[in-house]
C-alpha positions, -999 to +999 in steps of 0.1 A: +000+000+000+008+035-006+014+061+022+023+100+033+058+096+050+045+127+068+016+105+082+043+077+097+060+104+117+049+106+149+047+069+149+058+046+178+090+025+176+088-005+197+115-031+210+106-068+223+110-055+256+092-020+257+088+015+239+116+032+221+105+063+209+092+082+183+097+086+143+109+125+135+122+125+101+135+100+077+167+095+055+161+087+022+188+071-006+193+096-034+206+070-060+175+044-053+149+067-042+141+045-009+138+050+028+169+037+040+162+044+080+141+060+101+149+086+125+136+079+160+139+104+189+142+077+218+127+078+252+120+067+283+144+049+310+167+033+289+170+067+268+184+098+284+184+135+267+162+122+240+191+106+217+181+101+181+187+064+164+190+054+129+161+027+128+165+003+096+131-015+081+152-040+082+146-047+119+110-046+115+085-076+126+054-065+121+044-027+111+009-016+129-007+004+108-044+008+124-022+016+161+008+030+144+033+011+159+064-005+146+073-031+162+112-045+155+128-078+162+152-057+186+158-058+225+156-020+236+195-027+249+202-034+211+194-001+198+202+018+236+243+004+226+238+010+188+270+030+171+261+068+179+257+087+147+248+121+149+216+129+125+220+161+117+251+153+099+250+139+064+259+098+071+280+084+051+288+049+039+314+043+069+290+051+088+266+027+073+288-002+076+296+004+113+257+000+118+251-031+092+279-047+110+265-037+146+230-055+136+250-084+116+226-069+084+236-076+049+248-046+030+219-034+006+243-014-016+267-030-040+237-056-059+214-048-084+181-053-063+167-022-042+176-045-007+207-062-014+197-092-040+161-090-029+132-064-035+118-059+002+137-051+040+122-083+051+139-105+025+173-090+030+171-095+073+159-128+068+194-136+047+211-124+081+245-145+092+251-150+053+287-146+040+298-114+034+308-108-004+346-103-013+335-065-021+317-058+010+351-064+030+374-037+048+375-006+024+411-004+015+428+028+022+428+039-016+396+038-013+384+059+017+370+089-002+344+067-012+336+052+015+328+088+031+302+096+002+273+109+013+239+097-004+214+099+023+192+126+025+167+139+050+126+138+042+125+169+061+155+185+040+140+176+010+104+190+015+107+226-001+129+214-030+118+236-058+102+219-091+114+228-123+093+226-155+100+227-186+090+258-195+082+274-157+081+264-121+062+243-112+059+242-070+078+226-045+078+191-028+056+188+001+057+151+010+064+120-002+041+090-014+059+058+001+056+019-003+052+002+028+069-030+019+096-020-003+096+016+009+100+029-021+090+063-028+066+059-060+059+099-057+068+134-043+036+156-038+040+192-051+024+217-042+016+238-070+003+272-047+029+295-062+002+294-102-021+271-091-038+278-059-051+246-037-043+220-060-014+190-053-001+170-080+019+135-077+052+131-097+071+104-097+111+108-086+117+087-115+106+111-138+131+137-130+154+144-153+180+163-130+184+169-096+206+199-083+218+196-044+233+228-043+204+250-057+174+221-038+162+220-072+141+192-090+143+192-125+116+175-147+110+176-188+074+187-179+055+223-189+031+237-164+004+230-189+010+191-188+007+191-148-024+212-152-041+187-175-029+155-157-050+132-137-065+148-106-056+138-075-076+137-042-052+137-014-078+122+011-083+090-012-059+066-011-042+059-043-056+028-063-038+013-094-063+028-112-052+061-108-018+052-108-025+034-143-043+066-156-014+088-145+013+069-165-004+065-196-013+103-194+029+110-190+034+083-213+059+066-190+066+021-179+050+015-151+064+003-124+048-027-110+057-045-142+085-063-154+111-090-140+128-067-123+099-057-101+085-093-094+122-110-087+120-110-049+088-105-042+075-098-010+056-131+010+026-113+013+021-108-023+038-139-036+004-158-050-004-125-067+004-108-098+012-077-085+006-052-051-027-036-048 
């Protein structure tokens, strides 16, 4: 299913043994275009100063939806000895391996599936204790530039990036539409205020054609005219593959829910199907 990463903040993080905290922000992968972690600020007696902690979907074991819970596969010692990383600086892939090797994860980056060799968080933790590729080793010294790239990037940095038409602006993001298996995001919602008052319109992150960091710029090969004309969307419905399915064939673009690249790990609960809802 398809949800506002601004609706799962707030949400509760939960260890076996008790309540961790709270989800304040996000950091998403700006190669992939995926949720990578989720930024918790951590409570209670076991938490002092409120500390934030990198949360993978990884460690989930079941997400709650109708309580808003997530609930991980983690003791709430786990995460309280977890490698300290400090979230308002951009994390870098040192960084990252300290954590995957903290949890015993298997790297996601490095394969040609969004988790590792799999599709979905779940598939990749339940490959945990596997052999660690030759490539996935100790980064040699001739190499440690690269393993300080940076190519995380906050949900709460992001909201505000400027859209750029082709011919005009076109808004800025406001949120982003996520998958809550693969967490994916399918689709940044602009908001168009700035020409067209009241109205939000979905575009896909796959649809950009640049991106500039420096300027928080979006670029997409789309005129102000095509987004006006384009499927309307109703940001109190949920988003149906019907719409979705009238949305691409108005761009013109592949969907994405098929191909062999999108049913090659599929997720268990949607394994006897021929694709998600």
């Amino acid at each position: 299913m398809l949800r506002s990463l601004k609706d799962l903040e707030r949400y509760t993080v939960c260890a076996t043994d008790g309540d961790i905290g709270s989800v304040v922000n996000f950091l998403l992968d700006d190669e992939r275009w995926i949720v990578r972690y989720l930024v918790v600020q951590a409570g209670g007696s076991l938490f002092l100063n409120g500390r934030m902690v990198l949360i993978s979907p990884i460690s989930f074991r079941q997400a709650d939806w109708s309580t808003q819970y997530f609930h991980l596969a983690l003791t709430m010692d786990k995460v309280k000895n977890s490698p300290s990383i400090d979230v308002d600086e951009p994390v870098s892939r040192q960084h990252e391996r300290i954590y995957y090797r903290y949890y015993g994860y298997p790297y996601y980056w490095g394969y040609s599936g969004l988790w590792g060799m799999v599709g979905y968080p779940g598939l990749l933790a339940a490959s945990k204790g596997t052999e660690v590729p030759a490539e996935h080793a100790e980064v040699p010294a001739e190499h440690a530039a690269e393993s300080s790239d940076v190519h995380l990037r906050s949900a709460r940095e992001l909201r505000g990036y400027h859209i750029q038409g082709s011919d005009a602006a076109i808004g800025h993001v406001e949120d982003f539409i996520v998958d809550d298996e693969s967490w994916e995001i399918r689709y940044l919602v602009i908001d168009t205020s700035n020409w067209w008052v009241g109205k939000k319109v979905l575009v896909s992150p796959q649809w950009a054609s640049s991106i500039s960091w420096l300027e928080s710029k979006v670029y997409v090969d789309l005129s102000q005219q095509a987004i006006k004309k384009s499927p309307e969307w109703n940001a109190s419905a949920a988003i149906n593959r019907e719409y979705e399915t009238r949305l691409y064939d108005y761009y013109g673009r592949p969907v994405y829910w098929k191909g062999a690249d999108r049913t090659a790990g599929m997720s268990p609960q949607h394994q006897s199907e021929n694709h998600p809802e």
